[in-house]
TIRO-2110 file (N, C-alpha, C; in Angstrom, 1 decimal):
// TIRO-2110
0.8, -1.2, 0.0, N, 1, A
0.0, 0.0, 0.0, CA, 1, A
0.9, 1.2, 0.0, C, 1, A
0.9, 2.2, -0.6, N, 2, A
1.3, 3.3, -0.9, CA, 2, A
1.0, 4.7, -0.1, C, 2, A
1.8, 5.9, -0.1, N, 3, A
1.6, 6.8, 0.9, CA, 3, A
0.2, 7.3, 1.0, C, 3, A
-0.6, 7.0, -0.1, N, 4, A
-1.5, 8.0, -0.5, CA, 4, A
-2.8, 7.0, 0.1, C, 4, A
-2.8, 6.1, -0.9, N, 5, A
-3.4, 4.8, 0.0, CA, 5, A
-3.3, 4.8, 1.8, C, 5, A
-3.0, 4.8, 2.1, N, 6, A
-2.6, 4.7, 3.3, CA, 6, A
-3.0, 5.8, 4.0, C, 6, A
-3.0, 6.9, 3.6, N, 7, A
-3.2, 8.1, 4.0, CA, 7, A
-4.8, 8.5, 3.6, C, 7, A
-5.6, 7.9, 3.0, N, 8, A
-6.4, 7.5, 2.6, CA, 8, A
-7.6, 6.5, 3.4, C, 8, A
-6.7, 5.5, 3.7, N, 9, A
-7.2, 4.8, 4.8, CA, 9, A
-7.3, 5.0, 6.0, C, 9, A
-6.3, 6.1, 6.5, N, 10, A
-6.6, 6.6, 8.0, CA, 10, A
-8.1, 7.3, 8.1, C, 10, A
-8.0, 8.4, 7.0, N, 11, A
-9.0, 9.3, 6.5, CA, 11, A
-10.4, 8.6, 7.1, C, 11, A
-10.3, 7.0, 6.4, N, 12, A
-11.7, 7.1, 6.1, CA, 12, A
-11.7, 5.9, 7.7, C, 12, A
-10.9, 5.5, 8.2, N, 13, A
-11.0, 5.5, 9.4, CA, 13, A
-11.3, 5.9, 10.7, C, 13, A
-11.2, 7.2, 10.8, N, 14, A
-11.0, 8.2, 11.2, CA, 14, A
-12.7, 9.0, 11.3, C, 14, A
-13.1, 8.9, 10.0, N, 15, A
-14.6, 9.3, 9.7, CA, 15, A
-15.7, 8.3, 10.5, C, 15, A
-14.9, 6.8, 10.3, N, 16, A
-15.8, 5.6, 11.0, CA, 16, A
-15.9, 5.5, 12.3, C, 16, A
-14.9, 6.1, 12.7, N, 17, A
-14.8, 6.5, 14.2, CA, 17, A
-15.7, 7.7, 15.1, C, 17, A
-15.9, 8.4, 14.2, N, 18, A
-17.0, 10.1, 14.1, CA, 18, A
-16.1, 10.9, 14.1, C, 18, A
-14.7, 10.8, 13.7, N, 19, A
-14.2, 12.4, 13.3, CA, 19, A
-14.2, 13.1, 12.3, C, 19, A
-13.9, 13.9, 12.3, N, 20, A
-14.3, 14.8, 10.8, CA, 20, A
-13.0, 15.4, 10.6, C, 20, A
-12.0, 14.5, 9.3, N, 21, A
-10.8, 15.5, 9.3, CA, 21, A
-11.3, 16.1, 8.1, C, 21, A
-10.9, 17.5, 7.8, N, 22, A
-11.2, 18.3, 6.9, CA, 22, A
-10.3, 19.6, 6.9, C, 22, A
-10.1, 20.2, 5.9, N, 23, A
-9.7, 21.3, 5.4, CA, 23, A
-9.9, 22.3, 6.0, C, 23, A
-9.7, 23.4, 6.2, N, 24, A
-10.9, 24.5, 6.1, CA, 24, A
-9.9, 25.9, 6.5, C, 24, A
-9.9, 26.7, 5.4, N, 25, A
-9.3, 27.8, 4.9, CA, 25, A
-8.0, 28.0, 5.4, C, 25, A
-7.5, 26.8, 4.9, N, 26, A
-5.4, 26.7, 4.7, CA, 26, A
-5.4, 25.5, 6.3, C, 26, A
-6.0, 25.1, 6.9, N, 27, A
-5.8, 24.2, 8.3, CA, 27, A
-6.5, 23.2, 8.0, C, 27, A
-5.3, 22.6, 8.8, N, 28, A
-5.9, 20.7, 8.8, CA, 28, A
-6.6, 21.1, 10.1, C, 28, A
-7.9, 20.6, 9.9, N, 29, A
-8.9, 20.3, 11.5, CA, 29, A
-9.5, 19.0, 11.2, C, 29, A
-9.3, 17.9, 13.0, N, 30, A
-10.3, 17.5, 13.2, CA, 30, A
-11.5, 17.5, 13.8, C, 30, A
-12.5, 17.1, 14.1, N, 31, A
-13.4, 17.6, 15.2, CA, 31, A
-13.8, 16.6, 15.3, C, 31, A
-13.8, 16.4, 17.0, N, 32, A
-13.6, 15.1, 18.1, CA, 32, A
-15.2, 15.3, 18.1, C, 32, A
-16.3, 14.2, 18.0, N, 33, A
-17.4, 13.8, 18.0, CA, 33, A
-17.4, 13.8, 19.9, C, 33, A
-19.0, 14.3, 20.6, N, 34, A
-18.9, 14.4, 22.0, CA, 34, A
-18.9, 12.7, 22.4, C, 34, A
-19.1, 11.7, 21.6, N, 35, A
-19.4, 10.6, 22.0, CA, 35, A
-18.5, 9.7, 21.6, C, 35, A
-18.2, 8.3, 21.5, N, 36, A
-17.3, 7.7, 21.0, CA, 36, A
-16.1, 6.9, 22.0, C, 36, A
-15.3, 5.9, 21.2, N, 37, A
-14.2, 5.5, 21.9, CA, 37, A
-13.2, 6.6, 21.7, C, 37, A
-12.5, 7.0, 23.4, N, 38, A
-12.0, 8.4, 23.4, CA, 38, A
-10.5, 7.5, 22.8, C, 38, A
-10.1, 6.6, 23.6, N, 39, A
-9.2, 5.9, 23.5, CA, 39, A
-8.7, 5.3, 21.7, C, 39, A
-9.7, 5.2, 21.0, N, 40, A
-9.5, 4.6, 19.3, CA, 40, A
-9.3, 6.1, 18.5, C, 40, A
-10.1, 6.8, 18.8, N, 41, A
-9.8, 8.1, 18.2, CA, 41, A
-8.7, 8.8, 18.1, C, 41, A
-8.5, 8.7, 19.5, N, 42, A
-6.9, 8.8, 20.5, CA, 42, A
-5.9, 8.6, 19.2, C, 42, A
-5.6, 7.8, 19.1, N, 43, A
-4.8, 6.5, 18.0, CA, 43, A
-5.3, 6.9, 16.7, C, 43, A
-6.0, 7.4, 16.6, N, 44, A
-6.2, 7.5, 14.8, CA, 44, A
-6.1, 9.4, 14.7, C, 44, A
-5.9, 10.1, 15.5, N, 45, A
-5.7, 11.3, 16.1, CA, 45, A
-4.2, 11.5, 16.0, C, 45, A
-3.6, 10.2, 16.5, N, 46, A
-1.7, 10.1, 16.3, CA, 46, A
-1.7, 9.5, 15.1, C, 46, A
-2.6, 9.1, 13.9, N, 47, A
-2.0, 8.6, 12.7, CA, 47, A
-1.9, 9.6, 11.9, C, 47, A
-2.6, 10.4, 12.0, N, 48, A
-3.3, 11.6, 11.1, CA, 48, A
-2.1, 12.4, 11.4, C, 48, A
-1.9, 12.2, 12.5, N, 49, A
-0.7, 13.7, 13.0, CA, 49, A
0.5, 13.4, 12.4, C, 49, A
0.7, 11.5, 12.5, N, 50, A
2.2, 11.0, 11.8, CA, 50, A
2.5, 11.2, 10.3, C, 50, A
1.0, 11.4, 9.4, N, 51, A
0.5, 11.0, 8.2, CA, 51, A
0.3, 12.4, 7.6, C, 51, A
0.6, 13.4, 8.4, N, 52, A
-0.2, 14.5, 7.8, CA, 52, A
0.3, 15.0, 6.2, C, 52, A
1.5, 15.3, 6.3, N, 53, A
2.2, 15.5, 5.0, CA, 53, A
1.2, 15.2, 3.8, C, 53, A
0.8, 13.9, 3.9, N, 54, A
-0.1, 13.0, 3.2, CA, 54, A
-1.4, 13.2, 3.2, C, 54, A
-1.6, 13.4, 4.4, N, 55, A
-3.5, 13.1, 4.3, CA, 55, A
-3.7, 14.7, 4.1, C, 55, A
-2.8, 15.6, 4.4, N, 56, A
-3.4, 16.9, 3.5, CA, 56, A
-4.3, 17.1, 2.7, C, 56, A
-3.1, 17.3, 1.6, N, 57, A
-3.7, 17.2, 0.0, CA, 57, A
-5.0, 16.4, 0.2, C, 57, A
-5.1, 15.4, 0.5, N, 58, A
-6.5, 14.4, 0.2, CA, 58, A
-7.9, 15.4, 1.0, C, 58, A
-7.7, 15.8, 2.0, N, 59, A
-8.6, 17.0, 2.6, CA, 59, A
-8.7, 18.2, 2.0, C, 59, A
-7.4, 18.5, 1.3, N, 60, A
-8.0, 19.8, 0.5, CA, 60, A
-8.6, 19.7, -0.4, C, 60, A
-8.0, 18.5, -1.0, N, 61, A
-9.1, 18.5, -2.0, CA, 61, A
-10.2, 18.0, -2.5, C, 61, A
-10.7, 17.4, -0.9, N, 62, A
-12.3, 17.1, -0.8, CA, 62, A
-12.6, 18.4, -0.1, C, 62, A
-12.0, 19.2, 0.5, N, 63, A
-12.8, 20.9, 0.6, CA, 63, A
-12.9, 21.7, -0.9, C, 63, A
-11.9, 21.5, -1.7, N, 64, A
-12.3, 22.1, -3.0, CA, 64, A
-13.4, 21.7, -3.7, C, 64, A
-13.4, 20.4, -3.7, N, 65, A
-14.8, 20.0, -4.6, CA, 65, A
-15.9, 20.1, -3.8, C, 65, A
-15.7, 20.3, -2.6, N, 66, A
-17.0, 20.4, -1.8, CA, 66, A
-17.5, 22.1, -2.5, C, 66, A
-16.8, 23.0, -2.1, N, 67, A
-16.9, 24.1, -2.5, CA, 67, A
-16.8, 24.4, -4.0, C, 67, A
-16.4, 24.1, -4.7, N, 68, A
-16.4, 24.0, -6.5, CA, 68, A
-17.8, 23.7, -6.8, C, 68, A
-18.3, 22.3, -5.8, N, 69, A
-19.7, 21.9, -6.7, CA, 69, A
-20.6, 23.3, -6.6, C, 69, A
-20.2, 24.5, -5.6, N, 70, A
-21.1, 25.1, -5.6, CA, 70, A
-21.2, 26.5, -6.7, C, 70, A
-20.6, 26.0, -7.4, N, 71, A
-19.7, 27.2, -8.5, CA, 71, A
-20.4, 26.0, -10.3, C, 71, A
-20.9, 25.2, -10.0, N, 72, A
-21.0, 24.7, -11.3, CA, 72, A
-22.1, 25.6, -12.2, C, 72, A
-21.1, 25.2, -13.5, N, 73, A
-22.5, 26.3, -14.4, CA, 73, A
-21.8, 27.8, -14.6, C, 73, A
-21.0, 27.9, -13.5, N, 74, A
-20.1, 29.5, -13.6, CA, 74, A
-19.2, 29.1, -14.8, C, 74, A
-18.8, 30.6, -15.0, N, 75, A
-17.6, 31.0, -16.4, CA, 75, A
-16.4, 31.0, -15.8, C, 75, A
-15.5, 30.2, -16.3, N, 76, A
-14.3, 30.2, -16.2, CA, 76, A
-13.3, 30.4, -16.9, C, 76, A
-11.8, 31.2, -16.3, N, 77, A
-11.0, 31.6, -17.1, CA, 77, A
-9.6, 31.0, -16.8, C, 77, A
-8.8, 29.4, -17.7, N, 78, A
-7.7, 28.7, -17.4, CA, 78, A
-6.8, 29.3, -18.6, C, 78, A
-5.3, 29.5, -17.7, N, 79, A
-4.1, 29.7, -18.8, CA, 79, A
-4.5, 28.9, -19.5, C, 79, A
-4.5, 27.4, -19.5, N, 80, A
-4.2, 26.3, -20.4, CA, 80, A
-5.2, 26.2, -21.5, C, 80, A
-6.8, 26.7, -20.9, N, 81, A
-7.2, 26.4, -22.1, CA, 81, A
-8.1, 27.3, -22.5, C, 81, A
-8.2, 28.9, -21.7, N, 82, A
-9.2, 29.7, -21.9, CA, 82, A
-9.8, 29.9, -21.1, C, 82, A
-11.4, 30.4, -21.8, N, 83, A
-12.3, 30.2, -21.4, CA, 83, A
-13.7, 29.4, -21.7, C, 83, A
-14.3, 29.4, -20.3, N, 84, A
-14.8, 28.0, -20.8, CA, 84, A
-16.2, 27.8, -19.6, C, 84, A
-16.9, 27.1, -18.9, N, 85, A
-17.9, 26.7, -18.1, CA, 85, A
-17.0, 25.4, -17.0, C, 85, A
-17.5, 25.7, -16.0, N, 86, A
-17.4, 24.8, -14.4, CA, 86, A
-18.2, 23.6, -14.8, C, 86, A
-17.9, 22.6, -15.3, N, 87, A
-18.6, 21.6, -15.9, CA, 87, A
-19.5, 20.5, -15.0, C, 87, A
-18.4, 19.8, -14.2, N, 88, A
-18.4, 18.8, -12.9, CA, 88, A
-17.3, 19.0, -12.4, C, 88, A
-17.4, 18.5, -10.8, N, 89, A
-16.0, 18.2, -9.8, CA, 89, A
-15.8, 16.7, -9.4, C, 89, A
-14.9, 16.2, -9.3, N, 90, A
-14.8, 15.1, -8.9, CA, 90, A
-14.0, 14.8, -7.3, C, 90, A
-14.5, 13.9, -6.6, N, 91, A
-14.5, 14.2, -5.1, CA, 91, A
-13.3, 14.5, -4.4, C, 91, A
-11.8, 14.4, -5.2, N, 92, A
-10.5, 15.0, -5.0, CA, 92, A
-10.5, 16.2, -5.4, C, 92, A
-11.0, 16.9, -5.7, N, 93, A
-10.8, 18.2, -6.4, CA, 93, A
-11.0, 18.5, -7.6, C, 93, A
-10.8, 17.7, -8.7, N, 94, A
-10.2, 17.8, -9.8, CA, 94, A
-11.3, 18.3, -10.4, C, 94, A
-11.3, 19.6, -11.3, N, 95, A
-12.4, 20.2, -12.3, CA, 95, A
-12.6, 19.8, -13.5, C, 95, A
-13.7, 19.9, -14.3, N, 96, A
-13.9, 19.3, -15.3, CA, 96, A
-14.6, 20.6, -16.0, C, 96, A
-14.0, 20.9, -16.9, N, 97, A
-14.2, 22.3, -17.9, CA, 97, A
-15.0, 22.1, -18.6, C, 97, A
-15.6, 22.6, -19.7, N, 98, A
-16.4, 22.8, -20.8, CA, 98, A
-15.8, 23.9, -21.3, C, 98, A
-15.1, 23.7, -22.7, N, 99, A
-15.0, 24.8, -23.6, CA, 99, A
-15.4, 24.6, -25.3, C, 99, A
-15.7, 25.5, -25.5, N, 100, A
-16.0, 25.2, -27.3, CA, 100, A
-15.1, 25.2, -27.7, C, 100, A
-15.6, 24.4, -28.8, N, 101, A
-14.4, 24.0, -29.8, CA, 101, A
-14.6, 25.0, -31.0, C, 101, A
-13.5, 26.2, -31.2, N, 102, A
-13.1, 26.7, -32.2, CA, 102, A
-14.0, 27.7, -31.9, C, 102, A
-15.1, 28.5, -32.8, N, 103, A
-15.9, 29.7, -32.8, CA, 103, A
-17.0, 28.7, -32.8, C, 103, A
-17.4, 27.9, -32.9, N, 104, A
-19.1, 27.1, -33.0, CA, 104, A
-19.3, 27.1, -31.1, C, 104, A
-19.8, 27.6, -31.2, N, 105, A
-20.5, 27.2, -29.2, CA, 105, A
-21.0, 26.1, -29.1, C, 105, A
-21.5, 25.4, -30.0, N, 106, A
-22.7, 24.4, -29.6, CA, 106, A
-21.2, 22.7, -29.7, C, 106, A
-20.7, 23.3, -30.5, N, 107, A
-19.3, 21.9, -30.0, CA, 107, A
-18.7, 22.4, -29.0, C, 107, A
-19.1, 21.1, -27.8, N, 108, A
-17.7, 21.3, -26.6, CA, 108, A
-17.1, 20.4, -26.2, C, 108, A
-15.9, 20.8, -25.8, N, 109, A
-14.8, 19.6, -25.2, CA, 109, A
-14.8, 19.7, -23.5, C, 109, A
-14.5, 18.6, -22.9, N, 110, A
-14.5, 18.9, -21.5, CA, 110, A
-12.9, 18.3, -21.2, C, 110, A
-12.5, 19.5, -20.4, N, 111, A
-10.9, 19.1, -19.6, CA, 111, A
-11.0, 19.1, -18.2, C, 111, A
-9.9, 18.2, -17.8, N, 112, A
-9.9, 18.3, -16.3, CA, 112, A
-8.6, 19.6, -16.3, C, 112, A
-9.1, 20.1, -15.0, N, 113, A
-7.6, 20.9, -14.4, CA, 113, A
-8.1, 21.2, -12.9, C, 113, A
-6.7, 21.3, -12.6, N, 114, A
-6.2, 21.8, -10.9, CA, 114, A
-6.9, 22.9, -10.9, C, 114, A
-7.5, 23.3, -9.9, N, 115, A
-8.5, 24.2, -9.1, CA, 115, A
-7.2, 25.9, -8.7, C, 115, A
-6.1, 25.2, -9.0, N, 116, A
-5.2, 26.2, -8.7, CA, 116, A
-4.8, 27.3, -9.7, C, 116, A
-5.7, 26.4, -10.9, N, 117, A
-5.0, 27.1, -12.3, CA, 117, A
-6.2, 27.6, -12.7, C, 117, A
-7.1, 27.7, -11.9, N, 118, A
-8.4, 28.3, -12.9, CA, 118, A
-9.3, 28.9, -12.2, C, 118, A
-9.9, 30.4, -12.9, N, 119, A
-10.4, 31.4, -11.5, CA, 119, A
-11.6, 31.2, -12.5, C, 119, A
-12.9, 31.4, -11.4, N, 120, A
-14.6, 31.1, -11.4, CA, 120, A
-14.7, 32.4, -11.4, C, 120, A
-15.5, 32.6, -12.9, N, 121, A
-16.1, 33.6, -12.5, CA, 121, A
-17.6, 33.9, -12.0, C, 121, A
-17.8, 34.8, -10.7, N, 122, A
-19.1, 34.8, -9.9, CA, 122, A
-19.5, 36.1, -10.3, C, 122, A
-20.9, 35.9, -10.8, N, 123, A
-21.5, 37.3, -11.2, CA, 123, A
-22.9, 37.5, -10.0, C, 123, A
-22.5, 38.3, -9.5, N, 124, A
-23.4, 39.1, -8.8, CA, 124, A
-24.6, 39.5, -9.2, C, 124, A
-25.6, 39.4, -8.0, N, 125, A
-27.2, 40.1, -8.7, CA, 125, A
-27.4, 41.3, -8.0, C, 125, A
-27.9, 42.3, -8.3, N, 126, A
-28.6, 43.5, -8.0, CA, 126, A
-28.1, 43.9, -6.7, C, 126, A
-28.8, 42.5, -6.1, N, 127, A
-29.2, 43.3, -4.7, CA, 127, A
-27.8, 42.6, -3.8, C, 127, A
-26.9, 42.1, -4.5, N, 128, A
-25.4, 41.7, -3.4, CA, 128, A
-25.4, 40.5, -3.6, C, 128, A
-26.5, 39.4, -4.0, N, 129, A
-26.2, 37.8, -3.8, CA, 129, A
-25.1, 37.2, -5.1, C, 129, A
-25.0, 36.5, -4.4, N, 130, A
-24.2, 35.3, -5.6, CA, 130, A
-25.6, 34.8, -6.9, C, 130, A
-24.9, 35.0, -8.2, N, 131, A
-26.3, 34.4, -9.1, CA, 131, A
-25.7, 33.4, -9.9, C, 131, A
-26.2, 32.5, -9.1, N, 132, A
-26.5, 31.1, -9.6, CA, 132, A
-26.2, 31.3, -11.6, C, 132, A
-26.2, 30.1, -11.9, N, 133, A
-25.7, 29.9, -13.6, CA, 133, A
-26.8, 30.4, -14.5, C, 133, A
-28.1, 29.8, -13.9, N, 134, A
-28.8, 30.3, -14.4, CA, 134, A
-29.6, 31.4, -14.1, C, 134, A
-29.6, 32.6, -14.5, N, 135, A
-30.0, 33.7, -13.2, CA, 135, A
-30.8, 34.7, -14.3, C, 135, A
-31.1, 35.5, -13.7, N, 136, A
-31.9, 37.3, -14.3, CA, 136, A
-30.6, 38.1, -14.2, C, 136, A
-29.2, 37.9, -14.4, N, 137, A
-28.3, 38.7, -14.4, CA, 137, A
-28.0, 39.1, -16.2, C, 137, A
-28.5, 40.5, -16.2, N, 138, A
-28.4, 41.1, -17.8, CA, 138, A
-27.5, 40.4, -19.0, C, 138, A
-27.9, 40.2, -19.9, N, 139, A
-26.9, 39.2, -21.0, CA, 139, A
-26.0, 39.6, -21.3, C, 139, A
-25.8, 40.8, -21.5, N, 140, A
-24.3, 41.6, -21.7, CA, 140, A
-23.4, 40.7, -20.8, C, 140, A
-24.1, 40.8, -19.0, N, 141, A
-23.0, 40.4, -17.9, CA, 141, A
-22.5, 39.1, -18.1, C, 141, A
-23.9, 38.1, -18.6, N, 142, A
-23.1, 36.7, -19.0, CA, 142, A
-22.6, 36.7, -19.7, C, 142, A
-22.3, 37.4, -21.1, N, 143, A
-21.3, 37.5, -21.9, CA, 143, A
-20.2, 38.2, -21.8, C, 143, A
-20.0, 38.2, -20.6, N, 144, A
-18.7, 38.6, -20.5, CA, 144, A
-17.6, 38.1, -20.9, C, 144, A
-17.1, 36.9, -20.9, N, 145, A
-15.7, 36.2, -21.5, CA, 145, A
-16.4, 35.5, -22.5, C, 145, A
-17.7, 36.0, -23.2, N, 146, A
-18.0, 35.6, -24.6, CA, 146, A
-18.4, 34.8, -24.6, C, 146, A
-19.0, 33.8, -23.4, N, 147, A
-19.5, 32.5, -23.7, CA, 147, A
-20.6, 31.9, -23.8, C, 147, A
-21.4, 33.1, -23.8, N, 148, A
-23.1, 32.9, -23.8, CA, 148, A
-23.8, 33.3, -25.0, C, 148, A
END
């Protein structure tokens, strides 16, 4: 079994136990459930701590897609391939694009890329909220990076 594996397995160990390790804005947190074996948690509390290097990444990038799914349908702008639509996420992180192919809109290709390399764009409604993909925000605004 491999670092990742392994680091993987504490994870979901760790969840069976009732902790919750997770991400959350640049920190590894777990959160000790009020009930449970204090003593097995104990122990999987020191694997996480031995493993961290490792089980990072795997946390961040179940907070990214946790948070990405809520951006789907948004316009997106990657060096690598443009611009393009928040297509799907997959439960490590990993995004899945939508862009046209060439000047035709109606052909699209879908890419995966790192969440690091690609900024969402959120258009705003009227009155301060976040507007959803499909929204009453003026067409000019969704055509903004030309994709509507």
């Amino acid at each position: 079994m491999d670092r990742a594996e392994k680091a993987s397995e504490v994870i979901e160990q760790a969840i069976r136990l009732g902790l919750k390790p997770e991400f959350d804005g640049g920190l590894n947190v777990v959160t000790l459930p009020s009930t449970g074996d204090l003593e097995k948690q104990r122990e999987v509390i020191q694997e996480i701590t031995k493993r961290l290097a490792d089980i990072r990444p795997l946390l961040e990038g179940r907070a990214v897609a946790a948070r990405a799914r809520k951006f789907l349908g948004q316009q997106i702008c990657c060096p690598e391939i443009g611009v393009g639509t928040l297509a799907d996420v997959s439960s490590d992180g990993t995004l899945q694009l939508s862009t046209s192919i060439g000047d035709d809109r109606s052909k699209r290709r879908t890419t995966t890329a790192n969440a690091r390399s690609v900024l969402i764009i959120r258009l705003e409604e009227t009155d301060g909220a976040t507007a959803p993909a499909e929204s009453t925000v003026e067409p000019q605004r969704k055509r903004f990076l030309g994709l509507i």
